[in-house]
C-alpha positions, -999 to 999 in steps of 0.1 A, spaced: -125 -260 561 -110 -236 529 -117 -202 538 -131 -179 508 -120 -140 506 -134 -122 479 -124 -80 476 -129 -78 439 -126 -43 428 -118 -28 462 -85 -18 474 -75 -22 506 -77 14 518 -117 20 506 -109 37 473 -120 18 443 -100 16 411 -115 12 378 -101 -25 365 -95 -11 328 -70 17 343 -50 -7 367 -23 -8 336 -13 27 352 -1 17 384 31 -10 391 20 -22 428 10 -59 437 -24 -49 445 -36 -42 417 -22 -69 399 -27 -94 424 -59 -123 420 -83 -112 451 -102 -145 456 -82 -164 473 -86 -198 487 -71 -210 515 -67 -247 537 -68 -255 574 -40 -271 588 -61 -297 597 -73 -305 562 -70 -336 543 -41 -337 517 -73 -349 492 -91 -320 503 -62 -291 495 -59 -312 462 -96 -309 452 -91 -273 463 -60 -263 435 -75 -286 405 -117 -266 414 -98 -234 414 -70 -238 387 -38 -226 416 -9 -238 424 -5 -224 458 -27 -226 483 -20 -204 519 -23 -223 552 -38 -209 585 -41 -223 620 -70 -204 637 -71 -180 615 -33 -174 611 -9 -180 581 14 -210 593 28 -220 554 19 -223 523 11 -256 500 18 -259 469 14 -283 437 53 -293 447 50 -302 479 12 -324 469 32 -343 447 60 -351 468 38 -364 495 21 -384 468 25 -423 465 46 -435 435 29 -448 412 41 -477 407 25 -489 445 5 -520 447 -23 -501 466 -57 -505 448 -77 -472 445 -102 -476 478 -63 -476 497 -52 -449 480 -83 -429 482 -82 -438 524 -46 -424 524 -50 -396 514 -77 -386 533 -59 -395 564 -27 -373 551 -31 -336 570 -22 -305 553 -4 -296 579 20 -326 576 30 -319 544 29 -279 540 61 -257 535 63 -236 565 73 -202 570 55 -186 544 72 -160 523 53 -128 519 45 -100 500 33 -69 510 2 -50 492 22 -17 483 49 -38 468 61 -34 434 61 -58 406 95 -57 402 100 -61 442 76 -89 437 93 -107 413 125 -103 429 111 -119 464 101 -147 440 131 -150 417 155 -154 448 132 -176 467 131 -199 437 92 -198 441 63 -197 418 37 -174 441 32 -157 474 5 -147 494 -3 -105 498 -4 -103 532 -11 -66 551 4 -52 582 -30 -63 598 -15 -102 587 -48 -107 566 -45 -121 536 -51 -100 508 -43 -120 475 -22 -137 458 7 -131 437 23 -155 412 43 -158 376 11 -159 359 -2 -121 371 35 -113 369 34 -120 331 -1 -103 327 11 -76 341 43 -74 316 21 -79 283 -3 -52 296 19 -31 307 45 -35 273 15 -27 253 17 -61 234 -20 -63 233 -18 -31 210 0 -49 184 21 -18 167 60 -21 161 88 -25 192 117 -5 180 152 -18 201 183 12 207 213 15 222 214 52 226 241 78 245 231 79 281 226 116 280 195 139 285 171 141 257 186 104 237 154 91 242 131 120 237 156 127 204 140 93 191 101 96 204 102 128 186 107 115 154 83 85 157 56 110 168 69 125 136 58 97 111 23 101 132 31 68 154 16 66 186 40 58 214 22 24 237 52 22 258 89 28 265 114 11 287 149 16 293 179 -5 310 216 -3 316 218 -42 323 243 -53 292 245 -16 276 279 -9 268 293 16 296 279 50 289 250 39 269 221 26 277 189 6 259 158 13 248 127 -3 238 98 14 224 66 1 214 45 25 189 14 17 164 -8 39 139 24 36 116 21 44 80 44 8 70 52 22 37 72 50 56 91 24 81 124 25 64 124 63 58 118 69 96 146 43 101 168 60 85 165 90 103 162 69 136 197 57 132 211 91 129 195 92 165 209 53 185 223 23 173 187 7 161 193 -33 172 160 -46 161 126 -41 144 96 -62 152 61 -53 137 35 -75 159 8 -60 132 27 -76 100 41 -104 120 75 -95 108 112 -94 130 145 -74 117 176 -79 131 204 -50 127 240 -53 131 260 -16 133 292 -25 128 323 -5 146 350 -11 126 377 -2 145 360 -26 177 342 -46 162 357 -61 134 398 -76 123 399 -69 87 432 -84 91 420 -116 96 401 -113 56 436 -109 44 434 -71 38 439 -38 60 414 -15 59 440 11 40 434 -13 9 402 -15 9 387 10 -20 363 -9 -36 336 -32 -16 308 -56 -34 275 -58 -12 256 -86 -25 219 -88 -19 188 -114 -30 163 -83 -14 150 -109 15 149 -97 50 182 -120 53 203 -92 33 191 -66 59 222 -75 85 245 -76 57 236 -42 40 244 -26 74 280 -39 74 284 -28 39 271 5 47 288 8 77 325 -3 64 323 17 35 313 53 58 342 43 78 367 35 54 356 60 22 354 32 3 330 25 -34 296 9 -27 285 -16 -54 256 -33 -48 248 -68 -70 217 -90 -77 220 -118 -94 187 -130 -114 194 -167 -108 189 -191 -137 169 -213 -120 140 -191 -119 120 -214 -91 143 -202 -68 139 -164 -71 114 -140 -52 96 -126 -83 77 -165 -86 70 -172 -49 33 -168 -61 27 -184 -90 55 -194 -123 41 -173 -157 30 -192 -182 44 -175 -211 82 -163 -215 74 -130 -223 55 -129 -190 84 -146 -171 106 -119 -185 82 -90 -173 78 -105 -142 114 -106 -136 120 -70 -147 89 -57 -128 108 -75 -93 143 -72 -101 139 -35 -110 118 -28 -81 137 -43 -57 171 -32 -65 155 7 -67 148 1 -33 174 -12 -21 196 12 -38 178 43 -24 184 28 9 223 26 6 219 57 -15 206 79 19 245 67 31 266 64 3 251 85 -25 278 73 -52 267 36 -43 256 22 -81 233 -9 -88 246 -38 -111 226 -68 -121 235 -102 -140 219 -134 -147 229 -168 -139 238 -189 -108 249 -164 -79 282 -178 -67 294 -182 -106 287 -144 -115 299 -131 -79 335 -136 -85 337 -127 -117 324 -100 -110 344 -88 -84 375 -97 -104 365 -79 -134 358 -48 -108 388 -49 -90 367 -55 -55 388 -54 -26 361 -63 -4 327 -91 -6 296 -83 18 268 -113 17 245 -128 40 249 -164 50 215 -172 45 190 -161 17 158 -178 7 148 -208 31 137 -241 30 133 -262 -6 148 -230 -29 180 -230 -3 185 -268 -11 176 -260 -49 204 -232 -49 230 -246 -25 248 -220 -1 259 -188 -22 278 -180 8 301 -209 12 307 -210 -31 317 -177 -27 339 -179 3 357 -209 -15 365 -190 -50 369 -152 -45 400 -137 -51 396 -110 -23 384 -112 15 348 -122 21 327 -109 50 297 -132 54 273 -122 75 247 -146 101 214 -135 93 184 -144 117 159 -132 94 123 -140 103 129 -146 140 
């Protein structure tokens, strides 16, 4: 018969824990789930099956008199199980099983995991075992819980801070004292509270390291004034507000590493003049950083350019609603165009204070050359993709026009835009 443990809210040396405080602590027993139900070896396989579906687990630890001989799991129920395309008639069926021991079909040699284990020692054990839970054993050999994925992954929201909501900032920063305190400081700065931080060397470039820092009370309006001052600190790789529901993706571009400018046709001696090209969607954000970038490297002109599209459906300022009168299109597309290259300009402008704003009218890829031509660009920096959906079939790719009829090299830039 199962046998039923329940320890809920005790840990196994006598002191209790407050459950709403466990988030402090990273060892399996406080993470792990404390009833745990367990099968005889002697057990029917219909039995242990009831047992996992009443309970909702996928593992179920096996003792003979009282000691843990294996585990069974949803796996090994399902492999013992007939096929269903058998000619057995349900009464048959129901008499098999019953007759089918847990014992029989049980993987022995259970895996372990002790109480005072970490998660990440935990999820190691499980990772290289190639198994989905364990059972918390003690030195005593009682059975203490259970650890699986799912309080693995509990653990990991919690823990993150997810539940929080807030904004997860992303770095690569110098592996040097004080990189990461350089950048806490200045989110505790904009009055952001800090949920969580977490650092790795696993795929940091050698002598960096990354960084990922969860904070929320942010004033949004202030986000890309702090980012600003936040890549003067690390390489910032990505933004995601969980409050706003929004993702940004950042490229830093090393020139010299990073990037042939041979392969455009043009060295970066020759390049004087460069045209970033922006629709002000989240899509230009990846391309602004190269612009930015190339342009501090090489000394080179910033022009920024928005073009007001003729087909008006197709621009931001009417994502709302189309004005009914032209005078009200017109002021609509003022009030957005001006606001959005101002922005965007003060942006580039913290960087490259010469950078100047240009507007024109008309299909994008038709004024982007000229453009260029009549400037004397040396260089075009666009994303690849701009607005989504029915306006990107309306307008056609920008990109690719552009790509096809410049007369000077043409960085286009992947954008993932909303993740």
């Amino acid at each position: 018969m199962p046998w039923y443990a329940s320890n809920r809210g005790r840990l196994g040396d006598g002191v209790r824990i407050n459950p709403a405080r466990k988030e402090r602590h990273m060892l399996v027993k406080y993470w792990m789930r404390k009833v745990v139900v367990t099968a005889d070896t002697d057990d029917s396989m219909q039995l242990a099956a009831s047992l996992m579906k009443e309970y909702s687990t996928h593992l179920l630890p096996v003792l003979k008199k009282g000691r843990l001989v294996g585990v069974l799991t949803d796996r090994d129920l399902k492999r013992a199980s007939p096929s269903p395309a058998t000619s057995l008639d349900l009464n048959e069926l129901t008499y098999l099983l019953s007759q089918i021991k847990v014992g029989d079909i049980m993987t022995r040699g259970a895996i372990t995991v002790p109480p005072n284990y970490t998660l990440e020692e935990a999820a190691t054990l499980l990772l290289e075992n190639q198994i989905s839970g364990a059972p918390v054993v003690d030195d005593a050999g009682q059975i203490k819980g259970i650890i699986s994925q799912r309080e693995i992954f509990q653990a990991l929201v919690s823990l993150s801070g997810l539940r929080k909501r807030g904004v997860l900032f992303a770095f690569e920063v110098d592996d040097v004292p004080g990189s990461i305190k350089e950048i806490t400081d200045i989110i505790r700065l904009y009055e952001g509270r800090l949920v969580s931080i977490f650092s790795s060397y696993e795929r940091a470039p050698e002598g960096r390291r990354l960084v990922y820092i969860r904070a929320f009370q942010l004033d949004r309006t202030r986000i890309p004034e702090m980012q600003q001052e936040l890549r003067q600190k690390g390489k910032l790789l990505y933004l995601i507000d969980h409050t706003e529901e929004t993702r940004e993706e950042y490229i830093e571009l090393d020139v010299q590493e990073k990037t042939d400018l041979s392969s455009l046709g043009a060295a970066p001696s020759t390049i004087k003049k460069i045209l970033f090209c922006t629709d002000f969607s989240i899509n230009s954000v990846p391309a602004q950083s190269y612009a930015l970038e190339l342009a501090k490297r090489l000394g080179a002109q910033l022009m920024v350019l928005h073009v007001v599209s003729a087909r008006v459906l197709g621009h931001p300022a009417f994502d709302n609603a189309l004005p009914d009168t032209a005078s009200e299109l017109q002021q609509t597309v003022d009030e957005v165009v001006g606001s959005g290259l101002d922005k965007v300009l003060q942006e580039c402008r913290k960087e490259i204070p010469e950078a100047t704003g240009h507007l024109c009218s008309g299909e994008p890829a038709a004024e982007i050359v000229p453009f260029a031509r009549k400037h004397v660009v040396d260089l075009i920096v666009l994303g690849t993709h701009g607005w989504t959906g029915l306006k990107h079939l309306i307008l056609g790719s920008v990109a690719e026009n552009v790509v096809r009829t410049a007369h000077c090299p043409v960085l286009t830039v992947r954008s993932s835009g909303a993740l």
